[in-house]
GUBA-99384 format. One record per residue: residue in three letters; x, y, z of N, C-alpha, C in turn. Coordinates in steps of 0.05 Angstrom, whole numbers, padded with zeros to 5 digits, always signed. Atoms other than C-alpha are relative to their C-alpha. Layout:
REM residues N
AlaXYZXYZXYZ;...
//
This chain:
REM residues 377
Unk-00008-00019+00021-01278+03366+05324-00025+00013-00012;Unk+00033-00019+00013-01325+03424+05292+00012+00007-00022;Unk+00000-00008+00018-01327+03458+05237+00020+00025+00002;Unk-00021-00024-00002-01289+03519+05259+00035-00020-00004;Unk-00023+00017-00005-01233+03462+05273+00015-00007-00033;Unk-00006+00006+00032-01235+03448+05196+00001+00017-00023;Unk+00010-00029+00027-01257+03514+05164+00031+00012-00011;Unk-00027-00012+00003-01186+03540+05129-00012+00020-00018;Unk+00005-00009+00019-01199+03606+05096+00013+00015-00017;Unk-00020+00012+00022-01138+03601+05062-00015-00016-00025;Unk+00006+00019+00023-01164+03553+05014-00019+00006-00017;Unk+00025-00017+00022-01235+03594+04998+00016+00015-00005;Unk-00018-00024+00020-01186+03656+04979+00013-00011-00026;Unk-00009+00010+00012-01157+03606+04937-00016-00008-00023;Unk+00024+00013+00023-01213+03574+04900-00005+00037-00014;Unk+00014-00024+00013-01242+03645+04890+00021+00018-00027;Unk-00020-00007+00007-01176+03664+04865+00000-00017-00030;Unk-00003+00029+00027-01174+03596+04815-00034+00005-00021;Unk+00033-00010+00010-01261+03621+04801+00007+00020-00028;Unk-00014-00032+00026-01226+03690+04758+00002-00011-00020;Unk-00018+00014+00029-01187+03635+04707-00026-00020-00002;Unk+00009+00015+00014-01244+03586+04695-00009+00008-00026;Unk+00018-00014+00037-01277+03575+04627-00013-00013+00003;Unk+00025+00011+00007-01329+03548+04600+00000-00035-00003;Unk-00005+00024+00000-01298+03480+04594+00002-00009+00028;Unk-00003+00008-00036-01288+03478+04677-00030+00000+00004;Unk+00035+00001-00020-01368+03498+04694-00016-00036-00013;Unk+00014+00022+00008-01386+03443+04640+00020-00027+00015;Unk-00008+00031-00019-01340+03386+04674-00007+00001+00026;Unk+00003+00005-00029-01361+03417+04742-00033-00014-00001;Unk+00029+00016+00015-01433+03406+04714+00004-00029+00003;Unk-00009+00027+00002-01418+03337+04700-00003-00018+00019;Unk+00000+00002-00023-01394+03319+04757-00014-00004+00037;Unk+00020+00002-00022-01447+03339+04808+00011+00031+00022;Unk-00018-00018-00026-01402+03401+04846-00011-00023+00025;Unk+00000+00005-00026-01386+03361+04897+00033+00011+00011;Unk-00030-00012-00016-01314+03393+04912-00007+00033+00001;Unk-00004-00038-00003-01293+03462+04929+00004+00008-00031;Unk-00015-00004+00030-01259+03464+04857-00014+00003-00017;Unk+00030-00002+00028-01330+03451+04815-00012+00027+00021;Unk+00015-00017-00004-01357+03498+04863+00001+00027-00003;Unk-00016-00032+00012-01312+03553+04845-00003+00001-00026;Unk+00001+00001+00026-01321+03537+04776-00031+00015-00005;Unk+00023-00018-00002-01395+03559+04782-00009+00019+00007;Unk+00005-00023-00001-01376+03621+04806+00011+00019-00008;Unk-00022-00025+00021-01334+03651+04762-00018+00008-00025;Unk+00016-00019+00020-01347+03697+04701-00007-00022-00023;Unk-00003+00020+00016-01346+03630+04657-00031-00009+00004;Unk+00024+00015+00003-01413+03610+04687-00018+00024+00003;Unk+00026-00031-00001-01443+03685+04704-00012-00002-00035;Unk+00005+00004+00024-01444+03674+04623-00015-00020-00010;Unk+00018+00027+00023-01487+03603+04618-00019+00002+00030;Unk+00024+00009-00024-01542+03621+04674-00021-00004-00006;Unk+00033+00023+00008-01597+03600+04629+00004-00028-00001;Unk-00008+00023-00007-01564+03540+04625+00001-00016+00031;Unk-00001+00008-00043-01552+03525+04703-00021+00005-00001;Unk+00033-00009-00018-01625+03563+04712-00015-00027-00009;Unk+00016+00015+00006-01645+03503+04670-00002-00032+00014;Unk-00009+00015-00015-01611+03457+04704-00005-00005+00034;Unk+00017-00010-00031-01631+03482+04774-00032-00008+00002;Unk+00024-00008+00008-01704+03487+04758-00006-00038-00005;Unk+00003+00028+00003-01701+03407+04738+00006-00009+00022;Unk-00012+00012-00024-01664+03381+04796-00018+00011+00018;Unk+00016-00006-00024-01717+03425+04837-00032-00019-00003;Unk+00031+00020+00010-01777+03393+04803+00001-00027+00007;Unk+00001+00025-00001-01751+03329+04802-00001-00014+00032;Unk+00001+00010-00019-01747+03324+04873-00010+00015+00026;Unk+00017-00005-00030-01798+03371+04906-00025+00002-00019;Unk+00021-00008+00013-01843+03371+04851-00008+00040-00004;Unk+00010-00023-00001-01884+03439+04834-00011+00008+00030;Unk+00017-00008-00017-01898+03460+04906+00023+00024+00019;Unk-00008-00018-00015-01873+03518+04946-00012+00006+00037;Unk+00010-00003-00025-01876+03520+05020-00001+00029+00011;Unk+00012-00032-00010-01904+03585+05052+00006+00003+00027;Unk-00003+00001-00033-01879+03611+05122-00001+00037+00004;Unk+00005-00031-00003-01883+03678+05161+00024+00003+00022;Unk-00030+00004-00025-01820+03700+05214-00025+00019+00018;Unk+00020-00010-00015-01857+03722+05278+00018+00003+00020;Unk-00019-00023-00028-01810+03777+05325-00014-00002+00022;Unk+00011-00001-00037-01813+03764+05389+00017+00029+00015;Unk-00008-00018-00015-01766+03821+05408+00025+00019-00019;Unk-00021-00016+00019-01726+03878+05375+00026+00018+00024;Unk-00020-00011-00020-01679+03890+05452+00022-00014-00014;Unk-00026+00013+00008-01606+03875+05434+00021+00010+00014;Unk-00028-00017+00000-01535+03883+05467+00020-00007-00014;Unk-00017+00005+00028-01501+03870+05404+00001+00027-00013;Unk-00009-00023+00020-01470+03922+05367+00011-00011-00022;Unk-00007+00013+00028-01476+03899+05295-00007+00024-00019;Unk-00007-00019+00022-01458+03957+05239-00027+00002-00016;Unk+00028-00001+00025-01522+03936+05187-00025-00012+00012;Unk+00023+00009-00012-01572+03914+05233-00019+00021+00018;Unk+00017-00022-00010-01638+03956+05255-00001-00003+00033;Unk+00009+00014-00028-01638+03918+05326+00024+00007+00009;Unk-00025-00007-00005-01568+03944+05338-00007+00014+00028;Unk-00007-00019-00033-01552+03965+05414+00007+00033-00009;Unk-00004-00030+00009-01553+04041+05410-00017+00019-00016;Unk+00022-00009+00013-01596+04055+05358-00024+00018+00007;Unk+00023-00010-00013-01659+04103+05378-00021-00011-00024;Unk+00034+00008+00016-01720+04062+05356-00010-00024+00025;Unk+00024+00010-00016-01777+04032+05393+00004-00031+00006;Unk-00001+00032-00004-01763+03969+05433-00020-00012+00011;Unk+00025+00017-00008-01810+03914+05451+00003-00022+00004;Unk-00002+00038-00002-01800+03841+05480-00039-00001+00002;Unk+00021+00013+00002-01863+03804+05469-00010-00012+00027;Unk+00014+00023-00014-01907+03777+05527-00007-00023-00010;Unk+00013+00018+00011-01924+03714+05523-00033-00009-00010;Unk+00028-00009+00028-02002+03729+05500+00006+00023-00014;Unk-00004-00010+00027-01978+03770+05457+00015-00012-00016;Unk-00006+00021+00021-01937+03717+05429-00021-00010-00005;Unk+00016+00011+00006-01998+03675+05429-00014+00018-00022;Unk+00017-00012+00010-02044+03727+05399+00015+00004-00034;Unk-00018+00002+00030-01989+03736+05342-00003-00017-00011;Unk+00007+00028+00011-01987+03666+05325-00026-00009-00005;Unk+00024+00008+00014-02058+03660+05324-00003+00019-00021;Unk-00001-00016+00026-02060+03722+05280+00005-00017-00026;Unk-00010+00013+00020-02022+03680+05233-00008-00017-00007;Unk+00018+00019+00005-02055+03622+05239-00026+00002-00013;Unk+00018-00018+00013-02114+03659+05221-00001+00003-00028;Unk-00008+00003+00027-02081+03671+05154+00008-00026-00009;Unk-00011+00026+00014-02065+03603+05139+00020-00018+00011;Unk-00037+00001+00002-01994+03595+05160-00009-00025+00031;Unk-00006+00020-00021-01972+03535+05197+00027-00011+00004;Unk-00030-00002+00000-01903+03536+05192+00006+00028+00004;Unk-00019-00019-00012-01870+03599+05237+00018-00002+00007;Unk-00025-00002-00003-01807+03626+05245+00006+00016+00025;Unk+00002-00020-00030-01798+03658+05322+00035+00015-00014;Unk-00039-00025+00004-01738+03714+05306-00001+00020+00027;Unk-00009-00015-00020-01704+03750+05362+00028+00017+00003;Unk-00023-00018+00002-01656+03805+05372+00012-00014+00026;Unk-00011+00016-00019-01603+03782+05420-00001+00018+00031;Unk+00000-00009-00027-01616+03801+05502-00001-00020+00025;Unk+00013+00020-00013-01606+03753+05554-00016+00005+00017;Unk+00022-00001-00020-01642+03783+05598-00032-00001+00003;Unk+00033-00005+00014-01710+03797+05556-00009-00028-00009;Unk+00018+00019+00016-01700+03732+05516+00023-00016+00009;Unk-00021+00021-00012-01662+03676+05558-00019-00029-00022;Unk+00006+00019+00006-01676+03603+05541-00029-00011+00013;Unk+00021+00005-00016-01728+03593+05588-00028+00016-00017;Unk+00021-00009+00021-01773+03641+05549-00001-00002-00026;Unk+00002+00010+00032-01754+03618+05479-00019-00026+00002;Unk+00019+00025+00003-01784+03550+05501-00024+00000+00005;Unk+00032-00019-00003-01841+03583+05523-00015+00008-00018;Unk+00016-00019+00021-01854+03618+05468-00001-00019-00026;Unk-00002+00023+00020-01837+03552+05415-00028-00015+00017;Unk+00026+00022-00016-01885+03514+05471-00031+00013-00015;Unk+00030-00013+00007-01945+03560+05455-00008-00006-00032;Unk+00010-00010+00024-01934+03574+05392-00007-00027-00030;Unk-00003+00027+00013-01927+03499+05370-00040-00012+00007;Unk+00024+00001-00005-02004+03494+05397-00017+00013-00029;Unk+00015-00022+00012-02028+03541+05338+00019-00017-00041;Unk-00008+00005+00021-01974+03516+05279+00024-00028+00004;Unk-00010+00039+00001-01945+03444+05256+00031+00010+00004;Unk-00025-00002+00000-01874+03468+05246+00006+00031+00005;Unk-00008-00026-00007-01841+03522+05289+00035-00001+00002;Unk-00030-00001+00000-01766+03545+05276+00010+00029+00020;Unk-00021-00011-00009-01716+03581+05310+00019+00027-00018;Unk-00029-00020+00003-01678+03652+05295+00007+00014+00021;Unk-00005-00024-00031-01648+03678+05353+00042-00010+00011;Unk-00030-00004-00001-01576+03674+05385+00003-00020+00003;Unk-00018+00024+00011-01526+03625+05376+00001-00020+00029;Unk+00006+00020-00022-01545+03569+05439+00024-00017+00008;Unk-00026+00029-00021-01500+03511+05488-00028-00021-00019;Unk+00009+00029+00025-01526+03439+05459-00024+00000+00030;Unk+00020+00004-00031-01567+03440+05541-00021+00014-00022;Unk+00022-00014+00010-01607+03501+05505-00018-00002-00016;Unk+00017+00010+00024-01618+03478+05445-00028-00026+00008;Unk+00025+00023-00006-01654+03411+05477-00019+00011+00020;Unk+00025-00014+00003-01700+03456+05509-00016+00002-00012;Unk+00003-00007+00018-01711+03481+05451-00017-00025-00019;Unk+00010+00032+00019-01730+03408+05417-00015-00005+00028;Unk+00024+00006-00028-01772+03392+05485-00023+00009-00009;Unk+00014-00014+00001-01812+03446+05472-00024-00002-00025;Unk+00013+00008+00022-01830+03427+05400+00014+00015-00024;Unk-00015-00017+00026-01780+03463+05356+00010-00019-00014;Unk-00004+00020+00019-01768+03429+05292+00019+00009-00013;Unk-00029-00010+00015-01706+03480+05261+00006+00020+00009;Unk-00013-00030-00019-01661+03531+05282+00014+00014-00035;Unk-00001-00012+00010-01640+03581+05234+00026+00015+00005;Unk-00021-00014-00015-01570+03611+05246+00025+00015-00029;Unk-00023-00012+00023-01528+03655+05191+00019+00008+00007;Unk-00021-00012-00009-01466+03672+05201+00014+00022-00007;Unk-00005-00033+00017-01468+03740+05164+00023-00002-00014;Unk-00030+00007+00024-01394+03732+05141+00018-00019+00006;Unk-00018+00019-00006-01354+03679+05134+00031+00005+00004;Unk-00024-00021+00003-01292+03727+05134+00000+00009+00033;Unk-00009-00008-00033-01261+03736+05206+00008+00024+00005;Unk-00010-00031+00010-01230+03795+05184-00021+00018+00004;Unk+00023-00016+00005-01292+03828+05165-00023-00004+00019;Unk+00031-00003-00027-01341+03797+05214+00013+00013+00025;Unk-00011-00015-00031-01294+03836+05273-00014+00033-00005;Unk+00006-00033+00013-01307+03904+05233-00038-00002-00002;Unk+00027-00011+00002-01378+03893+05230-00021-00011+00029;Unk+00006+00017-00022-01390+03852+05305+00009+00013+00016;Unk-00015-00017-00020-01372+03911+05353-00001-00003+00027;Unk+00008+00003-00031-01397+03885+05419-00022-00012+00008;Unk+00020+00013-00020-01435+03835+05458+00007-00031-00005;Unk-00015+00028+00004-01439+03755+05453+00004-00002-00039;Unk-00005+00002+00029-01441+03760+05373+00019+00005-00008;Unk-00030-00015+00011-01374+03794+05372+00017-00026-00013;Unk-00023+00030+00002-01343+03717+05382-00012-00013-00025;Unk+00004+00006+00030-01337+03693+05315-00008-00033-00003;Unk-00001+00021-00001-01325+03623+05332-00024-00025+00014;Unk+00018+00018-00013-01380+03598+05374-00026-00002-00023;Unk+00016-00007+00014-01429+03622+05330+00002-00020-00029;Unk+00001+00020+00021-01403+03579+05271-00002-00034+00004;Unk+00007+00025-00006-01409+03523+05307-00019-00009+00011;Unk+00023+00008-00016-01474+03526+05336-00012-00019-00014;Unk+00024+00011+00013-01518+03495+05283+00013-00034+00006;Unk-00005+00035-00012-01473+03423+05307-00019-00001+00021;Unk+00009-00004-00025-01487+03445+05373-00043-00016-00006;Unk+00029+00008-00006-01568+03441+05355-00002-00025-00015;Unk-00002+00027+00008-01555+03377+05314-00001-00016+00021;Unk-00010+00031-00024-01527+03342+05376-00024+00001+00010;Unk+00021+00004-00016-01595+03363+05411-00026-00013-00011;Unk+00026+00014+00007-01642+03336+05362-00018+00019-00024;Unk+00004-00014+00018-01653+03391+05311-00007-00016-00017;Unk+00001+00017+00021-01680+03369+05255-00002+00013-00035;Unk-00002-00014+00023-01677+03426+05207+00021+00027+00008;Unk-00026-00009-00005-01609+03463+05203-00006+00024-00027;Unk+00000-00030+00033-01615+03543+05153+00028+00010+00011;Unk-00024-00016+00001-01554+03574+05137+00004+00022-00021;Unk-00007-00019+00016-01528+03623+05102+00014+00023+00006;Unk-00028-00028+00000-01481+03699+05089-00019+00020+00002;Unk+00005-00022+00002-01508+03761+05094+00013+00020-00022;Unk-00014-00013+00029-01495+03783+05022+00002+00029+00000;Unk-00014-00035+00000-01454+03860+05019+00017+00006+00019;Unk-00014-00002-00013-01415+03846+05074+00035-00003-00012;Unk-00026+00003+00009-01352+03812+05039-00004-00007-00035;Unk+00005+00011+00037-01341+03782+04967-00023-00011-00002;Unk+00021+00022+00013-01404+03743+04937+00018-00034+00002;Unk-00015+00020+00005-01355+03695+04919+00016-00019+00013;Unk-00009-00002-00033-01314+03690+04987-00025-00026+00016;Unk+00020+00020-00013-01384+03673+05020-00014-00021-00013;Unk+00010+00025+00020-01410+03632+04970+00016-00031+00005;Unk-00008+00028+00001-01358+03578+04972+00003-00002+00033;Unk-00003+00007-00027-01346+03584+05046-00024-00014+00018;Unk+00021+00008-00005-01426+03574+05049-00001-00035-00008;Unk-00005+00024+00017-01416+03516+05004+00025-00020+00022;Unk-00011+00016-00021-01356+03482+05053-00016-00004+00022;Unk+00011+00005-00024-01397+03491+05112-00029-00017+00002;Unk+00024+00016+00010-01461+03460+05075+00003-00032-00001;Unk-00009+00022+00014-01418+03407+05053+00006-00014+00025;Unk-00008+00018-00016-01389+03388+05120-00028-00006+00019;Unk+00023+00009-00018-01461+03391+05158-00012-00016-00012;Unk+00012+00025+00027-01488+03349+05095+00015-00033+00025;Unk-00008+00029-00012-01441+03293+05127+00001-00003+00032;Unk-00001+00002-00024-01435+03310+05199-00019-00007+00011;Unk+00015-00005-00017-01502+03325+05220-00020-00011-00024;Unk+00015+00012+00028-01534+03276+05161-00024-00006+00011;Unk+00032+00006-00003-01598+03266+05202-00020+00024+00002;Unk+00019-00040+00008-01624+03339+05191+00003+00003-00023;Unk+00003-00006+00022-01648+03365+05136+00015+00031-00006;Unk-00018-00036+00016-01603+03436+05101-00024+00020-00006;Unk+00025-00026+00012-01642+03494+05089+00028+00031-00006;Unk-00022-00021+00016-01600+03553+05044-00014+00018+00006;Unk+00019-00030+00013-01618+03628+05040+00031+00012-00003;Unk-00019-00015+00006-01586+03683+05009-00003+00029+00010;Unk+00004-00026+00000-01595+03743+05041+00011+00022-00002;Unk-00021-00019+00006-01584+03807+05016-00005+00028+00021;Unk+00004-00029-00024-01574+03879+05064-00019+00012-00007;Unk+00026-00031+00008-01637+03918+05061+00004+00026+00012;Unk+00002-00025-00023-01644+03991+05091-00013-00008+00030;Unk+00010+00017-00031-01649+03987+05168+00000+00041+00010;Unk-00010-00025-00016-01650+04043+05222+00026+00018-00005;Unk-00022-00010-00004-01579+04049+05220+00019+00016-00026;Unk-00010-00008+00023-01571+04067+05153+00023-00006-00012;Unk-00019+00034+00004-01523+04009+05140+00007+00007-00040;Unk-00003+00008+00031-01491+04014+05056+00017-00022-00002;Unk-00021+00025-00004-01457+03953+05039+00019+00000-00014;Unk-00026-00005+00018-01388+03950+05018+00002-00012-00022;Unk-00007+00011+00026-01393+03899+04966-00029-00014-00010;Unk+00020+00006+00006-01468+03900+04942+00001-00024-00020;Unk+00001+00027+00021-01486+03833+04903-00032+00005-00018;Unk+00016-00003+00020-01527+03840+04842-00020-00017-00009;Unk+00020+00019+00004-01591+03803+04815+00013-00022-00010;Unk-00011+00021+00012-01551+03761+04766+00026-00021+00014;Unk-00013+00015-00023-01504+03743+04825-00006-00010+00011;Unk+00010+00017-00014-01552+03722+04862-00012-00031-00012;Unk+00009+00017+00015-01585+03684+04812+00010-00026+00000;Unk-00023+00027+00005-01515+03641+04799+00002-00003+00025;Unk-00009+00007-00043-01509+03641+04879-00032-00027+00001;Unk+00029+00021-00005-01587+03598+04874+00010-00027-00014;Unk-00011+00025+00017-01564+03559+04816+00025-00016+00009;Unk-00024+00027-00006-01493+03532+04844-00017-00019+00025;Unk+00011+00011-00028-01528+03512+04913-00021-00021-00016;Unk+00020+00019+00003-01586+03478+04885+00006-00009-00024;Unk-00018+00022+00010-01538+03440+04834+00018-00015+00016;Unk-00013+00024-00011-01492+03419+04881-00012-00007+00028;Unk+00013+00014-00018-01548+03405+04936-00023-00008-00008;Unk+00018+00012+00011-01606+03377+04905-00017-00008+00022;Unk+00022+00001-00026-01644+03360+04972+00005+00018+00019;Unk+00001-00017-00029-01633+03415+05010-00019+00029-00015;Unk+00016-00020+00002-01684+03472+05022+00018+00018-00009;Unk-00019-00028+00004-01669+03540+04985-00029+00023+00003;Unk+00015-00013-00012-01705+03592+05021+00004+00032-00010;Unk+00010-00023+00007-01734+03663+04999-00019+00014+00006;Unk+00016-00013-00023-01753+03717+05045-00012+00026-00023;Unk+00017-00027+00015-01789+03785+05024+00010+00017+00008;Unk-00034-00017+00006-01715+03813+05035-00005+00014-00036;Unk-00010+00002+00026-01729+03806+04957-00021+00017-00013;Unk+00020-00003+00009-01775+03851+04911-00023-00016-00021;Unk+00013+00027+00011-01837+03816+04880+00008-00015-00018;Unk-00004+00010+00027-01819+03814+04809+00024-00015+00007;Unk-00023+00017-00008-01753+03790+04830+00000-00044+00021;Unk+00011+00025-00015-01782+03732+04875-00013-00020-00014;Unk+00014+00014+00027-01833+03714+04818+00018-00009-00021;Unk-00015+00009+00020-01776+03705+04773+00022-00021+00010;Unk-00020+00022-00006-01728+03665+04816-00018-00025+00016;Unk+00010+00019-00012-01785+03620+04848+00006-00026-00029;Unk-00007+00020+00023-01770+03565+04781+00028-00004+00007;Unk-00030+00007+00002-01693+03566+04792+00003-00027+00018;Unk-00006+00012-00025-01700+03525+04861-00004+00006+00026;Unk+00014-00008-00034-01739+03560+04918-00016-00023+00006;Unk+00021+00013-00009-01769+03514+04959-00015+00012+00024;Unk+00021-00023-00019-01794+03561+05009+00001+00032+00001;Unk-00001-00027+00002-01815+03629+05016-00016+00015+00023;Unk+00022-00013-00019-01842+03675+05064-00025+00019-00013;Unk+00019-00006+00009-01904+03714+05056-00015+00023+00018;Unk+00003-00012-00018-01937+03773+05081+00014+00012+00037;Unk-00020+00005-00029-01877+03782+05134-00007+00036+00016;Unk-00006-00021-00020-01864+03831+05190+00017-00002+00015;Unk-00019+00005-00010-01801+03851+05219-00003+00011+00028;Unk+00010-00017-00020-01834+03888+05276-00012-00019+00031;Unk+00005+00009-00017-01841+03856+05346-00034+00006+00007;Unk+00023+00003-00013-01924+03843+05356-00011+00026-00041;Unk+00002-00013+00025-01921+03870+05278-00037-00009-00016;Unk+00028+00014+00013-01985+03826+05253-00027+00016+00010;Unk+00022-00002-00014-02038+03830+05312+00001+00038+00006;Unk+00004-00024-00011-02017+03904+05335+00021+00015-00017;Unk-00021-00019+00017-01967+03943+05283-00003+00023+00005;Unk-00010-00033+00000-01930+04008+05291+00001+00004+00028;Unk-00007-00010-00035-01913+04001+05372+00034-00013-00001;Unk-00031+00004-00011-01836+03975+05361+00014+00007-00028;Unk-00011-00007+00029-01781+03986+05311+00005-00018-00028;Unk-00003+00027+00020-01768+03938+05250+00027-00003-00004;Unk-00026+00005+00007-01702+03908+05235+00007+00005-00021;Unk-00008-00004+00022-01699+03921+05164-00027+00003-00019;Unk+00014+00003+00020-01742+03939+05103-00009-00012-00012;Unk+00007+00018+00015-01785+03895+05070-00007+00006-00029;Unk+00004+00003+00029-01786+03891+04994-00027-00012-00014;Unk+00025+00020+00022-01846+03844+04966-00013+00000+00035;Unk+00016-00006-00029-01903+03867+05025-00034-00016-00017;Unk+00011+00017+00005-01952+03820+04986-00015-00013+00023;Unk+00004+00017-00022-02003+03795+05037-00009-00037-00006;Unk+00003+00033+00006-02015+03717+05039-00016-00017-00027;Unk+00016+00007+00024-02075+03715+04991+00014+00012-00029;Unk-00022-00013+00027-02032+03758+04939+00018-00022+00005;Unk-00032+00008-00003-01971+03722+04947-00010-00040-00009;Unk+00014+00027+00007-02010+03649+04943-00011+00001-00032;Unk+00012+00010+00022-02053+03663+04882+00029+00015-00018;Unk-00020+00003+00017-01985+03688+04852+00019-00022-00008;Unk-00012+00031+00001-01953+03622+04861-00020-00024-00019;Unk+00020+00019+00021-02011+03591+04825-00003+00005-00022;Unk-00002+00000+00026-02014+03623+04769+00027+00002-00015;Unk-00027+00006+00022-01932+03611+04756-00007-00031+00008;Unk-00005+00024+00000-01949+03539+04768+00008-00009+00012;Unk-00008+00025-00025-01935+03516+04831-00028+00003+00017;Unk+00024-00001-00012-01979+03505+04895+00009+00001+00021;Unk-00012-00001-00022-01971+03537+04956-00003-00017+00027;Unk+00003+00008-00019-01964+03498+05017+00000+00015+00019;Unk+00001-00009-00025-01976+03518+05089+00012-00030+00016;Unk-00013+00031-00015-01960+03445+05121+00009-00020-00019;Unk-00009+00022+00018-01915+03401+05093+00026-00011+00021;Unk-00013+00012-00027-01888+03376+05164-00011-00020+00016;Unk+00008+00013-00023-01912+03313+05210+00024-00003+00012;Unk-00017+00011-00022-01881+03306+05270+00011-00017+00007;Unk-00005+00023-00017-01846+03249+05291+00024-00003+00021;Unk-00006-00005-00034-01812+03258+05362+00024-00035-00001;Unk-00017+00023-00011-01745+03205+05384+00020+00019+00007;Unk-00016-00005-00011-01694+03213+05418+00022+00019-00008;Unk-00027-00009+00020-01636+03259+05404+00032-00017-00010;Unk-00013+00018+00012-01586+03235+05366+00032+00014-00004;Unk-00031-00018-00001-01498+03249+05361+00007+00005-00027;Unk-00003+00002+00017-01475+03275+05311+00029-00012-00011;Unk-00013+00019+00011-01436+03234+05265+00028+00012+00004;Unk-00026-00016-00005-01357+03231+05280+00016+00006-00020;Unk-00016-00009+00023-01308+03257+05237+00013-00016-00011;
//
């Protein structure tokens, strides 16, 4: 059994529905409580709690301290390729598109990754537009093999894998895979998934088991905020958190919230989500997950980043590039989307220091066993 097998989204329409009528007496017993049901977690997203988010921010902000301390981990995402035959509506890497494509050689992966290394960074993120032909499995592990030579912890964004692929993938030295499911809405992910393997709604929500069974050991999720409700993805994020929490309990969670930036395609989103949305979208998650990573890209602008790093970020990226061979050689392929907070590493570090945290670059040792099943239902 997977998670698609269990997902009813009947029941989030419902909560979201039951979210409208809370009050202030539901967020404080969901408070209480711990949200551990769907029911507290709807309670934290209704207009009852949009109204006590200094309260939750304060609450958030403790529960982050108390159990990662003041430290913020630092990472960079490093494009290996912007080819795609996916036809996705808000995405720059979209099949069709006229902009500059580029798969990565493998020294030019290397030379990237050392770039980065260079700057500090020892935790990378390999991201890839989807092509099997440019970027099969055989060259993902290739390019995790190298790039695991240069930085302690290398993750995974790229298309949705078989459990075979994934243990490649962990062979090689990959320590997390990274997989969003843009909308948790079937409805809406058809209208915005026009063609290729991404169209299938269903495999895709079940990959991140898939890389569990192979030995994964760091599992990111998350919506692609402007696609459907806030509220919708929010709790649907929240079920799917909740059942990998118990399924796949020997990996660690990692959250993000990302919101639509400008791309090529000139993408507007139907149901934009607002700062203070997002805000209560940080705060329910890192109340009702307390050990799981909550991750913050440079999707976000500075001031905005600087102000939600206290709520419960535990990681952030830094000096990013969405641009295939973007670091070592920039301005030869196209970018997938706009970056907001272009802060390079030394900015972006001594800003973390003087709000009182301390940036990390490594906060990973390795330790290598066997893969492991994930737990049965």
């Amino acid at each position: 059994m997977a998670f698609s097998d269990v997902f009813d989204t009947s029941l989030i329409h419902d909560a979201v529905e039951r979210s409208v009528y809370a009050r202030t007496g539901d967020v404080r017993d969901a408070l209480a409580v711990g949200v551990q049901t769907l029911e507290a977690a709807a309670a934290l997203c209704s207009p009852a709690a949009g109204a006590m988010l200094e309260e939750m921010a304060q609450r958030a902000h403790a529960s982050t301290v108390e159990r990662f301390g003041n430290t913020v981990a630092l990472y960079a995402p490093l494009y290996l390729s912007n080819h795609c035959v996916c036809t996705c509506t808000y995405c720059g890497f979209s099949m069709g598109l006229d902009i500059k494509r580029k798969t990565l050689r493998i020294d030019e992966v290397i030379r990237e990754a050392r770039t980065l290394g260079q700057r500090g960074f020892r935790n990378i993120l390999l991201v890839s537009a989807e092509h099997p032909k440019h970027v099969n499995a055989e060259y993902l592990a290739q390019c995790v093999a190298e790039t695991k030579r240069i930085a302690q912890y290398v993750g995974l964004e790229v298309a949705a894998a078989e459990t075979e692929d994934y243990r490649k993938y962990v062979a090689a030295g990959c320590d997390g895979v990274v997989l969003y499911q843009e909308t948790y809405d079937p409805a809406i992910y058809a209208q915005h998934h026009l063609g290729g393997p991404k169209k299938s709604y269903r495999p895709r929500l079940d990959a991140l088991e898939r890389a569990a069974r192979a030995g994964v050991r760091h599992l990111g999720i998350g919506a692609l905020l402007g696609l459907a409700d806030w509220r919708f993805e929010a709790l649907a994020l929240f079920a799917h958190a909740r059942y990998l929490e118990k399924q796949c309990w020997r990996s660690q969670i990692n959250i993000s919230f990302p919101r639509i930036n400008p791309s090529a395609g000139d993408f507007a989103p139907a149901q934009p989500v607002g700062d203070a949305q997002l805000v209560q979208l940080m705060c329910l998650f890192r109340i009702a997950f307390p050990t799981a990573g909550i991750v913050l890209s440079t999707r976000e602008p500075a001031a905005l980043r600087d102000a939600l790093l206290p709520v419960g970020v535990t990681h952030m990226s830094a000096g990013s590039s969405t641009e295939p061979g973007g670091y070592a050689a920039p301005g030869n392929a196209g970018e997938q989307f706009q970056l907001e907070d272009k802060r390079d590493v030394d900015a972006m570090s001594q800003r973390v220091r003087e709000l009182g945290y301390e940036p990390v670059f490594k906060d990973w040792a390795e330790m290598r066993s066997a893969p492991y099943p994930v737990a049965a239902p």
